[in-house]
mmCIF entry with sequence, helices, sheets and N, C-alpha, C, O atoms, coordinates in Angstrom:
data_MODEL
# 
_entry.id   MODEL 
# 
_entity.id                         1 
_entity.type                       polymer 
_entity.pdbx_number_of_molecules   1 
# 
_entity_poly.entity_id                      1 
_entity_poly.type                           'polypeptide(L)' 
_entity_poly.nstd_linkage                   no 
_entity_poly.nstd_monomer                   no 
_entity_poly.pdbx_seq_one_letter_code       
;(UNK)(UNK)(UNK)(UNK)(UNK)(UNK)(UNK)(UNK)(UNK)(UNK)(UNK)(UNK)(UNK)(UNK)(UNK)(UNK)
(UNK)(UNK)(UNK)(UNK)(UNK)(UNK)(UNK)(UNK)(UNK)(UNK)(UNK)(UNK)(UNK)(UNK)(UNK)(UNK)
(UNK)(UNK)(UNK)(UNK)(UNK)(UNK)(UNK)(UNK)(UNK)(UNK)(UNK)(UNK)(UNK)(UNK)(UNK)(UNK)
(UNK)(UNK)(UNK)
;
_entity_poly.pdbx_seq_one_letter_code_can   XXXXXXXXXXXXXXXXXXXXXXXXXXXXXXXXXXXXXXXXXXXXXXXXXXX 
_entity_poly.pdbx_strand_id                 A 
# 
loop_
_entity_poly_seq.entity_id 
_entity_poly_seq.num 
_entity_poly_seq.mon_id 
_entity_poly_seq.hetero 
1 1  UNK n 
1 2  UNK n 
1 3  UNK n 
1 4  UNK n 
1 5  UNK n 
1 6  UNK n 
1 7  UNK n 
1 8  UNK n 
1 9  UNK n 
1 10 UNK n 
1 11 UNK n 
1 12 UNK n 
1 13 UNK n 
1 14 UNK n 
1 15 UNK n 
1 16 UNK n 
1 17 UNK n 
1 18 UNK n 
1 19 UNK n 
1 20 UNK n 
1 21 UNK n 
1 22 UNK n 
1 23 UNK n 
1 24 UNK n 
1 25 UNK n 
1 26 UNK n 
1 27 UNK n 
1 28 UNK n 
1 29 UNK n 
1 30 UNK n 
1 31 UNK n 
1 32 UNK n 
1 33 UNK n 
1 34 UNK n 
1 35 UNK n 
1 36 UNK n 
1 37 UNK n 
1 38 UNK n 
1 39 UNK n 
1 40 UNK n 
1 41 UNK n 
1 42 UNK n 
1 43 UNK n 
1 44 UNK n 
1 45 UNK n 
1 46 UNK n 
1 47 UNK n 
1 48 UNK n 
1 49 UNK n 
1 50 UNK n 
1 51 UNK n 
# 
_struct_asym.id          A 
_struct_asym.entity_id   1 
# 
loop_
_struct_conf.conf_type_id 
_struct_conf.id 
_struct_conf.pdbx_PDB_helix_id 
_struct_conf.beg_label_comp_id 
_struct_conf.beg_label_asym_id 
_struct_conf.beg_label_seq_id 
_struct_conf.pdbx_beg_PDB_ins_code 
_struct_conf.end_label_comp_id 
_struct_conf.end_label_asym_id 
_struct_conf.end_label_seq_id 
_struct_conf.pdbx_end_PDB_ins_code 
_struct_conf.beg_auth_comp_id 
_struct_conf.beg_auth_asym_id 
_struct_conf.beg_auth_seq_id 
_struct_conf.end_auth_comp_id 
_struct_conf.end_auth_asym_id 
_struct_conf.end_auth_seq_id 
_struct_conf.pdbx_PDB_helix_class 
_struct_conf.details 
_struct_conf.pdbx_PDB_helix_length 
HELX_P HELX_P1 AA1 UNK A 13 ? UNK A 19 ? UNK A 13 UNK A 19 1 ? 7  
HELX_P HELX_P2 AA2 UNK A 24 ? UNK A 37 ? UNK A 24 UNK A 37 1 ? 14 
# 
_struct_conf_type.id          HELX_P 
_struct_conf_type.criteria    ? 
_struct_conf_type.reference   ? 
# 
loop_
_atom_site.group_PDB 
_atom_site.id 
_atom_site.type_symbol 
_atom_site.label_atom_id 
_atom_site.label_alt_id 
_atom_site.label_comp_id 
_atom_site.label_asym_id 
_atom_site.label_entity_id 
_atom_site.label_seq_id 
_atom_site.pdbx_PDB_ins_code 
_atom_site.Cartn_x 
_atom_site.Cartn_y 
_atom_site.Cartn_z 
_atom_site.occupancy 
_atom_site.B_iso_or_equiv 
_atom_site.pdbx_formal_charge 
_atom_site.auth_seq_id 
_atom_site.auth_comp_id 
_atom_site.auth_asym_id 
_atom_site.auth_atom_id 
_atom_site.pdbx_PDB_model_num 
ATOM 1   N N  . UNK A 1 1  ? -92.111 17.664 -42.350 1.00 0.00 ? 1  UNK A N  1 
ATOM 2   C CA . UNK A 1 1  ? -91.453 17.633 -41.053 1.00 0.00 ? 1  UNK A CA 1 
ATOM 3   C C  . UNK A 1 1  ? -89.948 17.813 -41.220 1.00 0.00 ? 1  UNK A C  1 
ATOM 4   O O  . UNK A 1 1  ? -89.293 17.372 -42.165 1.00 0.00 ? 1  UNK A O  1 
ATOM 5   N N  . UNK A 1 2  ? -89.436 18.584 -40.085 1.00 0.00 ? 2  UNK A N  1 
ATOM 6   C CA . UNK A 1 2  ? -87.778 18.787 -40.329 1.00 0.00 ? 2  UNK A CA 1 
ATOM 7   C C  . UNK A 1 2  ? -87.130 16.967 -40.119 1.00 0.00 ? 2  UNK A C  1 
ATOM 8   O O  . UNK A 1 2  ? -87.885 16.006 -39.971 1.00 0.00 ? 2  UNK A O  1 
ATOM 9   N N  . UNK A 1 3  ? -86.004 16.902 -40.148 1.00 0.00 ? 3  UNK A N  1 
ATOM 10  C CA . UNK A 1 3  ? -85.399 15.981 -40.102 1.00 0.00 ? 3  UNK A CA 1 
ATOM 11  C C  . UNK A 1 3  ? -83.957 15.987 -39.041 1.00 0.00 ? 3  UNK A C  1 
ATOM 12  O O  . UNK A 1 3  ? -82.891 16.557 -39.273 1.00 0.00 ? 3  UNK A O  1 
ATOM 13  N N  . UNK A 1 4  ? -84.302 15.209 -37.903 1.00 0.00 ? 4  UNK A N  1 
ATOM 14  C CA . UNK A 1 4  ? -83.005 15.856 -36.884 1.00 0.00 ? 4  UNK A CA 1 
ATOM 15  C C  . UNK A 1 4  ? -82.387 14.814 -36.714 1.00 0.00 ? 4  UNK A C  1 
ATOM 16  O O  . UNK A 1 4  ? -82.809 13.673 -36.523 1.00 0.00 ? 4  UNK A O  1 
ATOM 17  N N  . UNK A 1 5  ? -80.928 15.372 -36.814 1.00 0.00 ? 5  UNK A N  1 
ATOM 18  C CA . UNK A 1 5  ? -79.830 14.278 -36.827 1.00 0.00 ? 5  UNK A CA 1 
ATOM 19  C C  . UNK A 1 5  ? -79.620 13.704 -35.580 1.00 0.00 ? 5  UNK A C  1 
ATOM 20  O O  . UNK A 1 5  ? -80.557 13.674 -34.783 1.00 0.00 ? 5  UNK A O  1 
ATOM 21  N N  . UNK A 1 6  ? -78.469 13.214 -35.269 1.00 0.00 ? 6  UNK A N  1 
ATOM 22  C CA . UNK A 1 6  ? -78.444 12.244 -34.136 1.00 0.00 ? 6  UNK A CA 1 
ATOM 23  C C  . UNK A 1 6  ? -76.998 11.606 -34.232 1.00 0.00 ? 6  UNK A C  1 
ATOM 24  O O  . UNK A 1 6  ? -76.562 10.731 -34.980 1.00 0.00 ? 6  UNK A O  1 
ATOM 25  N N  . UNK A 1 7  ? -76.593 12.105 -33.546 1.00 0.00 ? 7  UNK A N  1 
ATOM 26  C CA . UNK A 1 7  ? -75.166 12.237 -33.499 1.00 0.00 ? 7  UNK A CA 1 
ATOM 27  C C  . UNK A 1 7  ? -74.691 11.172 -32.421 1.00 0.00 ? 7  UNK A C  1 
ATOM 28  O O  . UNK A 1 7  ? -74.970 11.471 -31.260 1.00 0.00 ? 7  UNK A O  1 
ATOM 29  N N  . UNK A 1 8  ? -73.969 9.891  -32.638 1.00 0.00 ? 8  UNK A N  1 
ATOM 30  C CA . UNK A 1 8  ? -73.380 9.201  -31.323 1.00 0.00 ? 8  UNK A CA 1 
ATOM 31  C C  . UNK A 1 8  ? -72.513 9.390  -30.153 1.00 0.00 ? 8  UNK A C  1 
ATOM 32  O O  . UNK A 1 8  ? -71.713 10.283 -30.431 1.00 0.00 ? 8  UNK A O  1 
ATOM 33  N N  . UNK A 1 9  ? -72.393 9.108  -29.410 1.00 0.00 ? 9  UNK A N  1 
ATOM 34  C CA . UNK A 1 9  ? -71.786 10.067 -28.106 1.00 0.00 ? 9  UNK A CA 1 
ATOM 35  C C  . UNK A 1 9  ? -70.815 9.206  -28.089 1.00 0.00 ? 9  UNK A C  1 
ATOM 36  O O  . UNK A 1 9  ? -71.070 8.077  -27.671 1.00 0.00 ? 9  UNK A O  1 
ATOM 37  N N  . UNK A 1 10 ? -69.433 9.536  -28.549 1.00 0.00 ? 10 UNK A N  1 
ATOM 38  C CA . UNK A 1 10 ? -68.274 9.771  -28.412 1.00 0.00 ? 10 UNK A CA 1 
ATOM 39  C C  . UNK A 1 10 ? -67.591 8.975  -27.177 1.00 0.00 ? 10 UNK A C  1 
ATOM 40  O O  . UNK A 1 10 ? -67.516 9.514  -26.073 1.00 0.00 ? 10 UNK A O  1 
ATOM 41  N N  . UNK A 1 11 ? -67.067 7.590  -27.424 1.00 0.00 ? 11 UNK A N  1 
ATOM 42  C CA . UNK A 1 11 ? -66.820 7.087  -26.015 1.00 0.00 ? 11 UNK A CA 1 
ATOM 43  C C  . UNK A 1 11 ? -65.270 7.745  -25.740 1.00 0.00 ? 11 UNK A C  1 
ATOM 44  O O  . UNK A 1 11 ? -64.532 7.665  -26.722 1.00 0.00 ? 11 UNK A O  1 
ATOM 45  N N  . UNK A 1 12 ? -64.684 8.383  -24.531 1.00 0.00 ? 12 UNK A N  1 
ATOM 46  C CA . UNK A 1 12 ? -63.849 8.331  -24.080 1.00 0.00 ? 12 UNK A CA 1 
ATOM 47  C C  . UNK A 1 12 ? -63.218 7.466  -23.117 1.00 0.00 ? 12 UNK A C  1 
ATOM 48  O O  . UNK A 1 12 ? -62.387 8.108  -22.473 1.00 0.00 ? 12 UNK A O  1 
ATOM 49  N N  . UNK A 1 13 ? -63.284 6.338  -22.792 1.00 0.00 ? 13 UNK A N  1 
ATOM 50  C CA . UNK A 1 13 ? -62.919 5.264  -22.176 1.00 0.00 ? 13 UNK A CA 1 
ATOM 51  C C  . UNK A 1 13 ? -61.778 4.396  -22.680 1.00 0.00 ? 13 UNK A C  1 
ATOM 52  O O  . UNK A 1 13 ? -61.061 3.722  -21.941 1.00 0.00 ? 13 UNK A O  1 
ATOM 53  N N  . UNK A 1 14 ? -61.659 4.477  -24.130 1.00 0.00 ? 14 UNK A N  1 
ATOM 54  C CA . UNK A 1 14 ? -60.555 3.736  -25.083 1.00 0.00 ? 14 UNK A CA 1 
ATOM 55  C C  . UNK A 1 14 ? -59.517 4.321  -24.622 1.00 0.00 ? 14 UNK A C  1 
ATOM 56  O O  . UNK A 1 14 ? -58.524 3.823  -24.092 1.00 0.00 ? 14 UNK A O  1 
ATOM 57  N N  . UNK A 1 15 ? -59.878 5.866  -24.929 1.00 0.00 ? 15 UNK A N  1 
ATOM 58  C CA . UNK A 1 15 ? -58.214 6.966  -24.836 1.00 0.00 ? 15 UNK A CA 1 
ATOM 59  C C  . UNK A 1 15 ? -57.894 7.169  -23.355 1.00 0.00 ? 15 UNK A C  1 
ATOM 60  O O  . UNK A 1 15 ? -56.709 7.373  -23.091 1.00 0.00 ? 15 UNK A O  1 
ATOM 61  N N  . UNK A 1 16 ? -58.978 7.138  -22.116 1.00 0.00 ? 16 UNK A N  1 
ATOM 62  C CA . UNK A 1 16 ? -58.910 6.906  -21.039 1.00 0.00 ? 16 UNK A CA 1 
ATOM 63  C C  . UNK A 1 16 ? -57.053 5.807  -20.678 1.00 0.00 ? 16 UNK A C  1 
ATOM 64  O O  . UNK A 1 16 ? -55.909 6.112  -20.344 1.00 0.00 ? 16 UNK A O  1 
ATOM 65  N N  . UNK A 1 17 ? -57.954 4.264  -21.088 1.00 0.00 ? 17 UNK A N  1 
ATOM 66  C CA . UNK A 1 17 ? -57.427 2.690  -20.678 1.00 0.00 ? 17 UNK A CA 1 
ATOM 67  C C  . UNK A 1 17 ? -56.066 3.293  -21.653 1.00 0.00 ? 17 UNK A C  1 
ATOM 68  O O  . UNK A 1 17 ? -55.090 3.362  -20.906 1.00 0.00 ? 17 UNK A O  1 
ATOM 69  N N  . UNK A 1 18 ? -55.716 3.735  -23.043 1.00 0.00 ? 18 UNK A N  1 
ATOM 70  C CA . UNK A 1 18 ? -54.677 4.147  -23.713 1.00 0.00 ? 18 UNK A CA 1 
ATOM 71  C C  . UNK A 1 18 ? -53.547 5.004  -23.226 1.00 0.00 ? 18 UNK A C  1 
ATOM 72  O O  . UNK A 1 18 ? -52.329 4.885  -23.354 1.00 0.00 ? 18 UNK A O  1 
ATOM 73  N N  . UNK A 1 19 ? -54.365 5.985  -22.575 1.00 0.00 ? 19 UNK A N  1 
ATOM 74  C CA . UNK A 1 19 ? -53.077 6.569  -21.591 1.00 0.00 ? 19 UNK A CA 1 
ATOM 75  C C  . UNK A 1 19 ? -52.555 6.119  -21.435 1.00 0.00 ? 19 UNK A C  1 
ATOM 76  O O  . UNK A 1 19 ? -51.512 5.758  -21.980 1.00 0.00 ? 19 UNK A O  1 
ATOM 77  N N  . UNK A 1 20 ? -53.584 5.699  -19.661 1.00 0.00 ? 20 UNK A N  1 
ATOM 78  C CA . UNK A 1 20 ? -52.780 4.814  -18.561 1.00 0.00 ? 20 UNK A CA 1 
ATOM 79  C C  . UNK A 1 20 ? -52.335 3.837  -18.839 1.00 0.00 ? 20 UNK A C  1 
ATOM 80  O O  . UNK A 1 20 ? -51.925 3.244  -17.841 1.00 0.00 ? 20 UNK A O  1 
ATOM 81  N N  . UNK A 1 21 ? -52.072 2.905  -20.460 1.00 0.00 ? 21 UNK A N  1 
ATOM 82  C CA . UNK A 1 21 ? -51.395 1.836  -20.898 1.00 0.00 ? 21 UNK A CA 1 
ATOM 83  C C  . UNK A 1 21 ? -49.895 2.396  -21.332 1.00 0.00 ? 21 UNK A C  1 
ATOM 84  O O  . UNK A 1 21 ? -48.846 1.752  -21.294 1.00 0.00 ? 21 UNK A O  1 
ATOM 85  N N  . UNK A 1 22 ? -50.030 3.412  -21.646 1.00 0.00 ? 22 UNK A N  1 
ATOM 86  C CA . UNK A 1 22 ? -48.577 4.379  -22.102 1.00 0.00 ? 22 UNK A CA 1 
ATOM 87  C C  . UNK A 1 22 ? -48.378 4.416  -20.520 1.00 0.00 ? 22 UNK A C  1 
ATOM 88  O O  . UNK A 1 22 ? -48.027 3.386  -19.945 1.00 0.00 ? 22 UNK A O  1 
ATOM 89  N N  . UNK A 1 23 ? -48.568 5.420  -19.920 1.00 0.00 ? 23 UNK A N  1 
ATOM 90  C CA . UNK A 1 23 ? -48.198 5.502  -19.227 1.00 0.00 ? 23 UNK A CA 1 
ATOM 91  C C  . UNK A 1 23 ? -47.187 4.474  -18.464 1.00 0.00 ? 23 UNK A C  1 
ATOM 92  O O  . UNK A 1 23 ? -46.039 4.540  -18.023 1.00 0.00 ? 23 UNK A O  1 
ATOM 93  N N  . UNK A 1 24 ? -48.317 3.392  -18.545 1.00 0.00 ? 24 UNK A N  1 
ATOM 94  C CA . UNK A 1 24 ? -47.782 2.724  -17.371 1.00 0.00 ? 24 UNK A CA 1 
ATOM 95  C C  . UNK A 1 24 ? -46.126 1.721  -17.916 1.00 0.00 ? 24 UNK A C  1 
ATOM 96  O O  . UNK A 1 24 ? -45.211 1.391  -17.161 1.00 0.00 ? 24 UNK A O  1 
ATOM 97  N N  . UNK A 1 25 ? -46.219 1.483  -19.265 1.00 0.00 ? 25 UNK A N  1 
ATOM 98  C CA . UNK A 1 25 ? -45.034 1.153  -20.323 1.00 0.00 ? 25 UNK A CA 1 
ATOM 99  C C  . UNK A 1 25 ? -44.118 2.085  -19.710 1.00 0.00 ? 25 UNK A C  1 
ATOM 100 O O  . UNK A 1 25 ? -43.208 1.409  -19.231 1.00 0.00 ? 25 UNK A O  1 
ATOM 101 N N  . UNK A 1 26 ? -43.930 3.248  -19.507 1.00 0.00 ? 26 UNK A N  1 
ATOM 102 C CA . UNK A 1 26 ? -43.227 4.048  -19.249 1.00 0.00 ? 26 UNK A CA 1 
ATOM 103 C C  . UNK A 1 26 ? -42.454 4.447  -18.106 1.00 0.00 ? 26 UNK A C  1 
ATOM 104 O O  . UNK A 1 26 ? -41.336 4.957  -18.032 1.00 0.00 ? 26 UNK A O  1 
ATOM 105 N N  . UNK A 1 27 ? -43.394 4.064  -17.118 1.00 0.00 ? 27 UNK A N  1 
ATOM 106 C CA . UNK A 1 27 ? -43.382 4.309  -15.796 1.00 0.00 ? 27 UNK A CA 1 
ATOM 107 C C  . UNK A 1 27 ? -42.157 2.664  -15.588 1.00 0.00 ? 27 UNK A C  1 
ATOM 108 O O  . UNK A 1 27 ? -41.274 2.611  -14.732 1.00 0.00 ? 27 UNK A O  1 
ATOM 109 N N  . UNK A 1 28 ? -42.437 1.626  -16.515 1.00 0.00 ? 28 UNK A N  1 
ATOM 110 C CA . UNK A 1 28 ? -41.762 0.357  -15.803 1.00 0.00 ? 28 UNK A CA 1 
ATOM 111 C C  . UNK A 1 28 ? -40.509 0.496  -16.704 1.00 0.00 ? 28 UNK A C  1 
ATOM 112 O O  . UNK A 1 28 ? -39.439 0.001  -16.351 1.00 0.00 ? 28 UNK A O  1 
ATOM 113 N N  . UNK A 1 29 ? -40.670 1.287  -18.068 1.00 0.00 ? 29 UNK A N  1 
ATOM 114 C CA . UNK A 1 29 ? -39.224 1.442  -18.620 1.00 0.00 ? 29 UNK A CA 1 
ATOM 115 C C  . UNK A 1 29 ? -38.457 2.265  -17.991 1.00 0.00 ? 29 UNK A C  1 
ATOM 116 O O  . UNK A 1 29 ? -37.227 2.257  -18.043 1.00 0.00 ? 29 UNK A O  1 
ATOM 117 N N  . UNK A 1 30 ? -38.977 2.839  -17.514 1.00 0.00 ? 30 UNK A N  1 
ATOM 118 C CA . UNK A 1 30 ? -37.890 4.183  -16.800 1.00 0.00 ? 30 UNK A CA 1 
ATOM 119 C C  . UNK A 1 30 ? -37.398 3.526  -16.016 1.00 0.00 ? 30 UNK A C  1 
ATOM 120 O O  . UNK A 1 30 ? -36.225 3.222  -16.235 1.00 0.00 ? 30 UNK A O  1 
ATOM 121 N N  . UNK A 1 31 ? -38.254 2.848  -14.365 1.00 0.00 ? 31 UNK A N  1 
ATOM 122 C CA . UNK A 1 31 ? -37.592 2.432  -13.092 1.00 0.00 ? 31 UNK A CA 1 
ATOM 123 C C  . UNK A 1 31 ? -36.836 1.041  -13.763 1.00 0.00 ? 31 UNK A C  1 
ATOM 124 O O  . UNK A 1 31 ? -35.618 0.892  -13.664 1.00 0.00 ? 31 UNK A O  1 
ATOM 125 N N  . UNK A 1 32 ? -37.545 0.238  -14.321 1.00 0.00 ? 32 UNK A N  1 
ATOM 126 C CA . UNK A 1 32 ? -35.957 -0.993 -14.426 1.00 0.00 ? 32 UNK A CA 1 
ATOM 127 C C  . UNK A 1 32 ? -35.355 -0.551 -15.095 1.00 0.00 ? 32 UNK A C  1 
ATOM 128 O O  . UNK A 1 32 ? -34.319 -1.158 -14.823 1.00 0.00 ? 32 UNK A O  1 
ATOM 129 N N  . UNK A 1 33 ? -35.010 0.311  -16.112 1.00 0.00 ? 33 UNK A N  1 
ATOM 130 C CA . UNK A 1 33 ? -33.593 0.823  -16.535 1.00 0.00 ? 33 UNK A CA 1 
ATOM 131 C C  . UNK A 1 33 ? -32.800 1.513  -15.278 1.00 0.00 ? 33 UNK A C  1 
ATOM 132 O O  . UNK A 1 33 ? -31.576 1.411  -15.207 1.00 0.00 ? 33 UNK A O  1 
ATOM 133 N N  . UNK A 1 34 ? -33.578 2.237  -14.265 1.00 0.00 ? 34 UNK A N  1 
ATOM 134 C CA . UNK A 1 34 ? -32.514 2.706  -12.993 1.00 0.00 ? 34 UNK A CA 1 
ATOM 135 C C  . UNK A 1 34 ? -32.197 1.822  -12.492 1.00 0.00 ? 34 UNK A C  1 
ATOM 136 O O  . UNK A 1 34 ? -30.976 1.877  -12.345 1.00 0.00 ? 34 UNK A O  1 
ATOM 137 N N  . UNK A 1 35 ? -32.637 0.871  -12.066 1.00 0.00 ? 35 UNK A N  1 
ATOM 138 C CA . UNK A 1 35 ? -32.792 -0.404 -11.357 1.00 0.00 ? 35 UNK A CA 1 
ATOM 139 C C  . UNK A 1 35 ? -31.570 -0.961 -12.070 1.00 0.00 ? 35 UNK A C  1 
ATOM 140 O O  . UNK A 1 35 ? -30.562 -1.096 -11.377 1.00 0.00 ? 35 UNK A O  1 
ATOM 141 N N  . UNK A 1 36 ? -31.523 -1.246 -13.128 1.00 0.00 ? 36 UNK A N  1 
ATOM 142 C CA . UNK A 1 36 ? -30.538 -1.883 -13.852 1.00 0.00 ? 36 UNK A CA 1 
ATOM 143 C C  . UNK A 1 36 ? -29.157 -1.252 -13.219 1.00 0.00 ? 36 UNK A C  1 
ATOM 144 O O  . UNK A 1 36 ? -28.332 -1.916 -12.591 1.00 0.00 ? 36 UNK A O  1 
ATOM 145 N N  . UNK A 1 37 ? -29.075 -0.077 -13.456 1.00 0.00 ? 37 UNK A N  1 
ATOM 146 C CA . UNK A 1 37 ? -27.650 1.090  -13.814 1.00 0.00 ? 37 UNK A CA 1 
ATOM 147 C C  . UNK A 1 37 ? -27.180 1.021  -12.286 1.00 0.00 ? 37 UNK A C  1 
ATOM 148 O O  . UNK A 1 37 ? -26.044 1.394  -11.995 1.00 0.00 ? 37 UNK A O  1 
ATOM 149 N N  . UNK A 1 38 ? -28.237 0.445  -11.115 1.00 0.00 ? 38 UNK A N  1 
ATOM 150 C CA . UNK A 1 38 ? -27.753 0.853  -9.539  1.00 0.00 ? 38 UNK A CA 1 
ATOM 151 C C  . UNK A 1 38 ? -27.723 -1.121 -9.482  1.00 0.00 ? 38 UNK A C  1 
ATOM 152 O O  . UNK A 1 38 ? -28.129 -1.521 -8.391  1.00 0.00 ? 38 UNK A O  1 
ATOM 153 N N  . UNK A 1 39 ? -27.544 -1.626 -9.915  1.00 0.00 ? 39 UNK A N  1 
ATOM 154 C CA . UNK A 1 39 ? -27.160 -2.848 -9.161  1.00 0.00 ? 39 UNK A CA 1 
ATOM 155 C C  . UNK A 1 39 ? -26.035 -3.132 -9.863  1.00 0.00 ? 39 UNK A C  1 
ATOM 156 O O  . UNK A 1 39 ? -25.257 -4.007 -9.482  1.00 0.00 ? 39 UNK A O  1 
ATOM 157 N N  . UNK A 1 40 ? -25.811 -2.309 -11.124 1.00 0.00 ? 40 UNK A N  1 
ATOM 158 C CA . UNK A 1 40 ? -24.084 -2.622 -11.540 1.00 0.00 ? 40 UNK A CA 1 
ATOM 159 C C  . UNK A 1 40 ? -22.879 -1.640 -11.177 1.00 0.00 ? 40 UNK A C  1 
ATOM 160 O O  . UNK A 1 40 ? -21.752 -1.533 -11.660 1.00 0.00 ? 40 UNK A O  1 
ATOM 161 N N  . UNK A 1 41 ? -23.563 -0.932 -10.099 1.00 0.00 ? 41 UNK A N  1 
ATOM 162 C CA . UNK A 1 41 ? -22.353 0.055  -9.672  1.00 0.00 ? 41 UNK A CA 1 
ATOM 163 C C  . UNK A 1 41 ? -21.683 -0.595 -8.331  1.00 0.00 ? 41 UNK A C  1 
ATOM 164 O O  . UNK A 1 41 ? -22.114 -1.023 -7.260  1.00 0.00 ? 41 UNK A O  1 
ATOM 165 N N  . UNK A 1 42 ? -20.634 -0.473 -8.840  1.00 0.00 ? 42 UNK A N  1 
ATOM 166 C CA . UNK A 1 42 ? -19.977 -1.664 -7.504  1.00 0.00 ? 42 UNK A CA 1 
ATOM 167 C C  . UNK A 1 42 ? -18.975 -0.385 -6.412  1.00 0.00 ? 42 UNK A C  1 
ATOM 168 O O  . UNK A 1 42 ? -18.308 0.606  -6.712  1.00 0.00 ? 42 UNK A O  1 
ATOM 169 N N  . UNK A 1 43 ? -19.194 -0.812 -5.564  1.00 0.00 ? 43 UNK A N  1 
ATOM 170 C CA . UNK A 1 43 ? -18.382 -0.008 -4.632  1.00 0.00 ? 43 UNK A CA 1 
ATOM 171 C C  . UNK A 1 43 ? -16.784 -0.247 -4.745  1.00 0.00 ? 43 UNK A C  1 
ATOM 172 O O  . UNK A 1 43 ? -16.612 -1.388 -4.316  1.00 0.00 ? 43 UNK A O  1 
ATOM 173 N N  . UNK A 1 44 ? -15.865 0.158  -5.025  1.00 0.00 ? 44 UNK A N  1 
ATOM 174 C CA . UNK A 1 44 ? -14.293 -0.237 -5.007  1.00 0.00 ? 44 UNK A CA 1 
ATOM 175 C C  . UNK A 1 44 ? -13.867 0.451  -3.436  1.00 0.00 ? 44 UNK A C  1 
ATOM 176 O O  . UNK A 1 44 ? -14.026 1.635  -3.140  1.00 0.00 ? 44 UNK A O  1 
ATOM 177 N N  . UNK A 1 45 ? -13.239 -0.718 -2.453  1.00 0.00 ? 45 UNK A N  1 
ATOM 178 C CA . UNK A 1 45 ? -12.606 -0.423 -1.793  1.00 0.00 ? 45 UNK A CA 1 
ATOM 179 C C  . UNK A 1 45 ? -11.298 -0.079 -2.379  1.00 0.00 ? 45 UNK A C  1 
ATOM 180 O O  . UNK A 1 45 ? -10.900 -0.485 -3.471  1.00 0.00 ? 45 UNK A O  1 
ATOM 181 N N  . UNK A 1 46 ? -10.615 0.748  -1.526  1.00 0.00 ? 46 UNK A N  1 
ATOM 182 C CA . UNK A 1 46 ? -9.436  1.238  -1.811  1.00 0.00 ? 46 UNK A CA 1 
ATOM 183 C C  . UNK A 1 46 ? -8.263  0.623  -0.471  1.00 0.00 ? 46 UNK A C  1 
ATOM 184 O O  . UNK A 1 46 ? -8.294  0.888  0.731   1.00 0.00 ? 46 UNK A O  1 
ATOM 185 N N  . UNK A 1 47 ? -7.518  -0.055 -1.057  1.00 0.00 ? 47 UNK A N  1 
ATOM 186 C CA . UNK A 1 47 ? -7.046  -1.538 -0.326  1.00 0.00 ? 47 UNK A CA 1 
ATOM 187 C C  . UNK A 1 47 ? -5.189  -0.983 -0.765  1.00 0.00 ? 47 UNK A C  1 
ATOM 188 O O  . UNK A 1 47 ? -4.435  -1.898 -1.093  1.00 0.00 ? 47 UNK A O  1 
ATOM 189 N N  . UNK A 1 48 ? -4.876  -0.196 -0.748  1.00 0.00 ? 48 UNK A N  1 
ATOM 190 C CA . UNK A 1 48 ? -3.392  0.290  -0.735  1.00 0.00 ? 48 UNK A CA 1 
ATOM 191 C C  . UNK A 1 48 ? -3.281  1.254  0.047   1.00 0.00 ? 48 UNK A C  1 
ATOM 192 O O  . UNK A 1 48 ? -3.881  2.321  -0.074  1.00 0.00 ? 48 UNK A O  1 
ATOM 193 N N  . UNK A 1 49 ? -2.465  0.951  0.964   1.00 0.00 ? 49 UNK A N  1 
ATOM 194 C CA . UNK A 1 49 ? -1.825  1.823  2.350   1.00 0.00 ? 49 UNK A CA 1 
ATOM 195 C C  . UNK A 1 49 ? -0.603  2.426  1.953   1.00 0.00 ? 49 UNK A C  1 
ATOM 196 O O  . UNK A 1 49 ? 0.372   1.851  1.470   1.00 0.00 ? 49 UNK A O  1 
ATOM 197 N N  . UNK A 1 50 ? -0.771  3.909  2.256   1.00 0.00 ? 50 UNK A N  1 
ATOM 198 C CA . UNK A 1 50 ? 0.237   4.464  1.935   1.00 0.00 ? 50 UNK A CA 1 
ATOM 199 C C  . UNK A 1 50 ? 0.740   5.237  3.371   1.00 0.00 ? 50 UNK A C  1 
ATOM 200 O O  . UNK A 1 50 ? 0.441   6.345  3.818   1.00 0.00 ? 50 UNK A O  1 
ATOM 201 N N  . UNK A 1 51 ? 1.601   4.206  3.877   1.00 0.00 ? 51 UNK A N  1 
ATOM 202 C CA . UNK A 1 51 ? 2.559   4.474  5.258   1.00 0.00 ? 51 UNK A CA 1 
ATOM 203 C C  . UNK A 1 51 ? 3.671   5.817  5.241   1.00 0.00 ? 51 UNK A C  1 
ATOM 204 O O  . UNK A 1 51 ? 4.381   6.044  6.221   1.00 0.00 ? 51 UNK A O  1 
# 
């Protein structure tokens, strides 16, 4: 009799959840670093009158 292999089926669900774990690292490093850079920009009034 031949002999037939049997090969396991390959889960993609790890690299799936791995993405969207990068991803999502990424997605929160990006916005609180903007987040950061816009709450330390201060508006300067300009408070000298030149009559």
């Amino acid at each position: 009799m031949a002999e037939i292999k049997i090969e396991k089926k390959k889960l993609i669900w790890p690299w799936i959840a791995l993405v969207l774990i990068i991803g999502a690292i990424i997605y929160y490093v990006y916005f609180t670093d903007h987040e950061a850079h816009s709450e330390s920009t201060i508006e300067v009034e300009n408070t000298t009158s030149a009559q």
